[in-house]
C-alpha positions in Angstrom: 126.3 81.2 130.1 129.2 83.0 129.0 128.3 86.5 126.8 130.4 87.7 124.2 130.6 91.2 122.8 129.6 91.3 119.1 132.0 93.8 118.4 134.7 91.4 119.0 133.6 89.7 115.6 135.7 91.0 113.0 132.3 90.2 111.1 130.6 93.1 112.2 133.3 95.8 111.3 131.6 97.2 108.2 133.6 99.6 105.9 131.6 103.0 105.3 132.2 105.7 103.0 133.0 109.2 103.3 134.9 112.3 101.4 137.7 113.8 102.6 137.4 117.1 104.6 140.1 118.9 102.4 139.7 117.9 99.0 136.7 115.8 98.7 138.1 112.6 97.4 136.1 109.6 98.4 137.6 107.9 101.3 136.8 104.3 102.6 136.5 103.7 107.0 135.9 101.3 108.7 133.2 101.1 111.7 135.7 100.6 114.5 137.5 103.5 113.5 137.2 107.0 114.0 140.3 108.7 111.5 141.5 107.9 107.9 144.5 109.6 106.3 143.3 110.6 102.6 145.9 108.7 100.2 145.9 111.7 97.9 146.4 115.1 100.2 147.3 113.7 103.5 145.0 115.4 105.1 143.4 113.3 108.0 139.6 113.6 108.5 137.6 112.3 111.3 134.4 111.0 110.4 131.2 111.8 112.9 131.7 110.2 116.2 128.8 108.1 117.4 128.1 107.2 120.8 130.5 104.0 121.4 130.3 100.8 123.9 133.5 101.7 124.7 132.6 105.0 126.1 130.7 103.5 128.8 131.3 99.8 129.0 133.4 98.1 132.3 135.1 95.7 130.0 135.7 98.0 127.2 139.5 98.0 127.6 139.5 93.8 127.8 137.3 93.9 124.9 139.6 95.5 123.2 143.4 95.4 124.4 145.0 97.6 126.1 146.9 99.0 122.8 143.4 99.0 121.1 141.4 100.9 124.0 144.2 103.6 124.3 144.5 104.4 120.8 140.6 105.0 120.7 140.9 107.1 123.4 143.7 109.4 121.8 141.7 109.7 118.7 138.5 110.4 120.3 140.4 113.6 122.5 141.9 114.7 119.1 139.0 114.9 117.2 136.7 116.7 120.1 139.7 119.3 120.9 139.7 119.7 117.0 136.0 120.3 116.8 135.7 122.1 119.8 138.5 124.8 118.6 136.7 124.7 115.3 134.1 126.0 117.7 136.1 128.9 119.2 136.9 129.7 116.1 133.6 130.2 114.8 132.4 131.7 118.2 135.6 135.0 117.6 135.0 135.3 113.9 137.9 137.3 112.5 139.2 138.1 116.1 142.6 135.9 115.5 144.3 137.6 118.8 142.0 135.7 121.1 141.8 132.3 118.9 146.0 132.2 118.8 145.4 133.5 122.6 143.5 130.3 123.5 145.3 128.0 121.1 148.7 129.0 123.0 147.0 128.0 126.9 145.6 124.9 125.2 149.3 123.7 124.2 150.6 124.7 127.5 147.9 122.8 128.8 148.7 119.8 127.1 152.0 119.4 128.3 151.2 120.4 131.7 148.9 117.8 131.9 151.5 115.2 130.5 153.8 115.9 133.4 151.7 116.7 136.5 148.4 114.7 135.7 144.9 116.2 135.8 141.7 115.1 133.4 142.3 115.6 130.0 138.5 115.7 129.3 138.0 119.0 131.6 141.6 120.7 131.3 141.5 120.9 127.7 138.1 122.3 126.8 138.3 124.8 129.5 142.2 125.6 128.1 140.2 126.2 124.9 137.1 128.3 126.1 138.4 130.3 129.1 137.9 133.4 127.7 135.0 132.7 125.8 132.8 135.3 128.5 135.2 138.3 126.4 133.3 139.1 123.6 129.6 138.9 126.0 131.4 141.0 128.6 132.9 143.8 126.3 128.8 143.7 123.9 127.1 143.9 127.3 129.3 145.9 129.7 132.0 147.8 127.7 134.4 146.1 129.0 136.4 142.5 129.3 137.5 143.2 132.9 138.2 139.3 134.5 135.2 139.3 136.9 132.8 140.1 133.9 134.6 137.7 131.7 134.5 134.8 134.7 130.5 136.3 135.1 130.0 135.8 131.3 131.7 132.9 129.9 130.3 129.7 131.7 126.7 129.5 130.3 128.6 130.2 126.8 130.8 127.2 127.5 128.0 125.1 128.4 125.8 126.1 125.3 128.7 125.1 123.0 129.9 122.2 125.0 126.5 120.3 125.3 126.4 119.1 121.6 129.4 117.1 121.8 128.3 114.5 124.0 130.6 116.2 126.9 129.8 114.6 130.0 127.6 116.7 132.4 130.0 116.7 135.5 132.8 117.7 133.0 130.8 120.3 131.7 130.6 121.4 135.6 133.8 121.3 135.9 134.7 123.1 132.7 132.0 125.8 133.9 133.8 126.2 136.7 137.5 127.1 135.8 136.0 129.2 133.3 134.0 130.9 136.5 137.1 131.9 138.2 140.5 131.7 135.9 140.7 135.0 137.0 140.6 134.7 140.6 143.7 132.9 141.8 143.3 129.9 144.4 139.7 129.8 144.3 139.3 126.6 143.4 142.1 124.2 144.8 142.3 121.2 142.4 144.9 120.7 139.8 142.6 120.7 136.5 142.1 124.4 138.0 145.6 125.1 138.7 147.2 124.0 135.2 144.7 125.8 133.3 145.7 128.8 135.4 149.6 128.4 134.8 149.1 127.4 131.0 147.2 131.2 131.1 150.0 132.5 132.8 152.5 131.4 130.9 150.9 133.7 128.1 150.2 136.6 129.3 153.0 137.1 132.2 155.1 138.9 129.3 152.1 141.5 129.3 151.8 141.8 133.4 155.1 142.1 133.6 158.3 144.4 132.9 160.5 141.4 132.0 163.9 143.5 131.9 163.5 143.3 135.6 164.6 139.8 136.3 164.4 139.9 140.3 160.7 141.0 140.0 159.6 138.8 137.1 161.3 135.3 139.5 159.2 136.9 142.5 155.9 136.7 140.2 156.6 133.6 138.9 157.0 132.1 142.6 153.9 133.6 143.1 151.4 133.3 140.9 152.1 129.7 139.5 150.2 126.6 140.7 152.8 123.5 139.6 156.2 123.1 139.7 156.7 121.9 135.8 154.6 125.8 135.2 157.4 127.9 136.9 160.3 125.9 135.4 158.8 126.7 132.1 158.1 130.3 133.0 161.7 130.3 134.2 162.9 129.1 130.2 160.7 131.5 128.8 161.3 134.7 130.5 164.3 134.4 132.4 
């Protein structure tokens, strides 16, 4: 007997209601979607993601197309990186140095992960929360030095990671970046090594005395993981 998948009947998409996030007015969504772009503000809002087939299903990407499958994907990483900042956010309060901090890694992230690989899933949350162990380390010990930040910040990470349906071996993961992004080389895989360089990339202008150009090239040799990280370094402070 040959199965189909129900959700290959256009009969079964139902259109659901819901008000957009900026200026209430009453959008309209359908079930296989996870985004709608409000026709009176623009403003796109992304309605509460519920566990999908095509999270865990073999077939999901024949069920669907190829097209169809990716563009789920996409929207699903956009909406948890938005919700998880929206986290971050919430986590710092009024500390907008370390929110614009971690928003800066998470962009170098993302286009270090477009040109040397790595897993999206575990790059970019841990872009967003490695320095999330700051404000425990600096309430419990005075002080944000790295080993008390990397001592601090994975159990923080976990506790706002687990509501989001975050798989647990990406939580792991995730964990432990945030467990050593101050100890170069620790951990030799390249999720690791481009959240390291995207944190780099920020903050060498502070570890360094730029105006000396031979010594700012040696660091950059140095400290950075990937190639596509140094020849950015390279634009930036060279």
């Amino acid at each position: 007997m040959i199965y189909k998948c129900p959700g290959q009947d256009p009969r079964n998409i139902k259109a659901e209601k819901m008000k957009c996030a900026n200026c209430g007015y009453e959008l309209e969504i359908f079930s296989d979607e996870v985004k709608v772009k409000c026709p009176k503000c623009k403003n796109v809002t992304y309605k509460q993601r519920l566990p999908s087939c095509l999270d865990w299903c073999k077939a999901a990407k024949d069920c669907i197309g190829a097209v169809g499958y990716g563009s789920y994907v996409h929207n699903k990483e956009l909406l948890l990186k938005d919700r998880l900042f929206k986290e971050l956010e919430k986590y710092f309060g009024d500390d907008t140095g370390r929110i614009a901090h971690a928003k800066q890694v998470m962009e170098y992230s993302e286009e270090l992960l477009r040109r040397e690989g790595g897993d999206w899933s575990v790059v970019i949350p841990a872009s967003i929360f490695h320095d999330v162990g700051i404000k425990a380390a600096e309430h419990k010990y005075g002080s944000a030095a790295g080993h008390l930040q990397e001592k601090e910040g994975p159990e923080i990470a976990r506790r706002l990671l687990e509501p989001y349906g975050v798989k647990k071996d990406d939580i792991r993961q995730i964990c432990q970046i945030i467990a050593h992004h101050h100890s170069p080389g620790a951990l030799k895989n390249i999720n690791f090594g481009i959240v390291c360089d995207a944190d780099w990339l920020v903050n060498l202008k502070e570890e360094v005395d730029l105006k000396d150009k031979k010594k700012t090239e040696q660091v950059i040799e140095k400290v950075f993981v990937t190639e596509t990280a140094r020849e950015m370094a390279r634009k930036l402070y060279l």
